[in-house]
N, C-alpha and C positions, 0 to 999 in steps of 0.2 A: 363332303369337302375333301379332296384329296389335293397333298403340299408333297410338289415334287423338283430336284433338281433335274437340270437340260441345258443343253449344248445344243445349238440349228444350225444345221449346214447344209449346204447342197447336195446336190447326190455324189458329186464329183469330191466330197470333203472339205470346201469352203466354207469358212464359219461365217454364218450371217448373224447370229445370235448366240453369244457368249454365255447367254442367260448368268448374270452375275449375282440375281437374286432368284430364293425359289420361289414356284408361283403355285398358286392354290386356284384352284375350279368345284364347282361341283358338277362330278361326272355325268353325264346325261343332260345336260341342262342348255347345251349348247354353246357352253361360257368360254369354250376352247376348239380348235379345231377337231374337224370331227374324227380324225387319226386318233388324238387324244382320247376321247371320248371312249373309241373300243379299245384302248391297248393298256387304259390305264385301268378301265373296269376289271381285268384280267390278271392286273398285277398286285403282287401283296408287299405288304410295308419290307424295307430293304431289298426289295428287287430291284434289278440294273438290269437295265435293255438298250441295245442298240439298233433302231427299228426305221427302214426306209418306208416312208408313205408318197402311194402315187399322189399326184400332184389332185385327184379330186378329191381326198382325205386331206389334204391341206389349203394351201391357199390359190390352189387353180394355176390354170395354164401361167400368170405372171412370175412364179418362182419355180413352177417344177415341180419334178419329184424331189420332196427336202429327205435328209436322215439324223436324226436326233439319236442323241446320246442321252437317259432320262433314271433317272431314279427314284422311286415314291418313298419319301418321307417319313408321310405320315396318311390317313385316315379317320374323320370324324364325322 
Protein backbone atom coordinates (compact mmCIF):
# COMPACT_ATOMS: atom_id res chain seq x y z
CA UNK A 1 0.00 0.00 0.00
CA UNK A 2 1.49 3.09 -0.98
CA UNK A 3 -0.04 6.79 0.74
CA UNK A 4 0.94 9.57 -1.48
CA UNK A 5 0.14 13.32 -2.09
CA UNK A 6 -0.92 14.71 -5.81
CA UNK A 7 -2.04 17.66 -7.65
CA UNK A 8 -4.00 16.62 -11.47
CA UNK A 9 -3.71 18.80 -14.14
CA UNK A 10 -3.64 18.95 -17.57
CA UNK A 11 -0.84 18.99 -19.71
CA UNK A 12 -1.31 22.57 -20.42
CA UNK A 13 -1.16 22.99 -16.21
CA UNK A 14 -5.00 23.12 -15.41
CA UNK A 15 -5.75 21.69 -12.20
CA UNK A 16 -8.40 19.28 -12.36
CA UNK A 17 -7.71 17.62 -9.24
CA UNK A 18 -6.40 19.50 -6.19
CA UNK A 19 -6.15 16.14 -4.50
CA UNK A 20 -6.86 17.67 -0.94
CA UNK A 21 -6.45 14.52 0.55
CA UNK A 22 -3.74 11.84 0.27
CA UNK A 23 -4.78 8.65 -1.33
CA UNK A 24 -3.37 5.08 -0.80
CA UNK A 25 -3.47 2.05 -3.49
CA UNK A 26 -1.80 -0.93 -3.56
CA UNK A 27 0.67 -0.82 -6.37
CA UNK A 28 0.13 -3.32 -8.92
CA UNK A 29 -3.28 -4.12 -8.12
CA UNK A 30 -4.94 -1.99 -10.69
CA UNK A 31 -6.47 0.30 -7.85
CA UNK A 32 -5.13 3.35 -9.64
CA UNK A 33 -4.31 4.38 -12.94
CA UNK A 34 -1.97 2.61 -14.63
CA UNK A 35 0.82 5.72 -14.77
CA UNK A 36 0.52 5.26 -11.04
CA UNK A 37 1.12 2.00 -10.95
CA UNK A 38 4.85 2.17 -12.86
CA UNK A 39 5.91 5.50 -11.39
CA UNK A 40 5.00 4.90 -7.91
CA UNK A 41 6.68 1.22 -7.88
CA UNK A 42 9.86 3.29 -8.74
CA UNK A 43 9.59 5.75 -6.13
CA UNK A 44 10.83 5.84 -2.38
CA UNK A 45 9.27 7.26 0.60
CA UNK A 46 9.86 11.29 0.44
CA UNK A 47 10.32 11.33 -3.28
CA UNK A 48 8.53 14.29 -5.33
CA UNK A 49 7.94 13.97 -8.85
CA UNK A 50 6.51 15.81 -11.52
CA UNK A 51 5.49 13.37 -14.13
CA UNK A 52 3.32 13.79 -17.46
CA UNK A 53 1.51 10.59 -18.59
CA UNK A 54 0.25 9.97 -22.04
CA UNK A 55 -3.31 9.95 -21.93
CA UNK A 56 -3.28 5.76 -22.35
CA UNK A 57 -1.39 5.52 -18.68
CA UNK A 58 -4.26 7.58 -17.56
CA UNK A 59 -7.61 8.00 -18.28
CA UNK A 60 -7.73 7.75 -22.25
CA UNK A 61 -8.35 9.93 -24.94
CA UNK A 62 -11.37 11.97 -22.54
CA UNK A 63 -8.81 13.86 -20.46
CA UNK A 64 -5.44 13.73 -22.31
CA UNK A 65 -2.34 13.69 -21.44
CA UNK A 66 -2.76 14.63 -17.57
CA UNK A 67 0.64 15.79 -15.46
CA UNK A 68 0.63 15.22 -11.70
CA UNK A 69 2.56 16.78 -9.14
CA UNK A 70 2.97 13.56 -6.55
CA UNK A 71 4.67 12.57 -3.46
CA UNK A 72 4.91 9.17 -1.65
CA UNK A 73 4.23 9.35 1.76
CA UNK A 74 4.59 6.45 3.03
CA UNK A 75 4.95 2.39 2.14
CA UNK A 76 3.35 -0.65 3.86
Amino acid sequence: MATLKYKAMLANGTVIDPGTRPFSFKVGAGRAIKGWDVVVAKMRVGDSFTIILPMKLAYGPSKGDLKFDMELLSVK
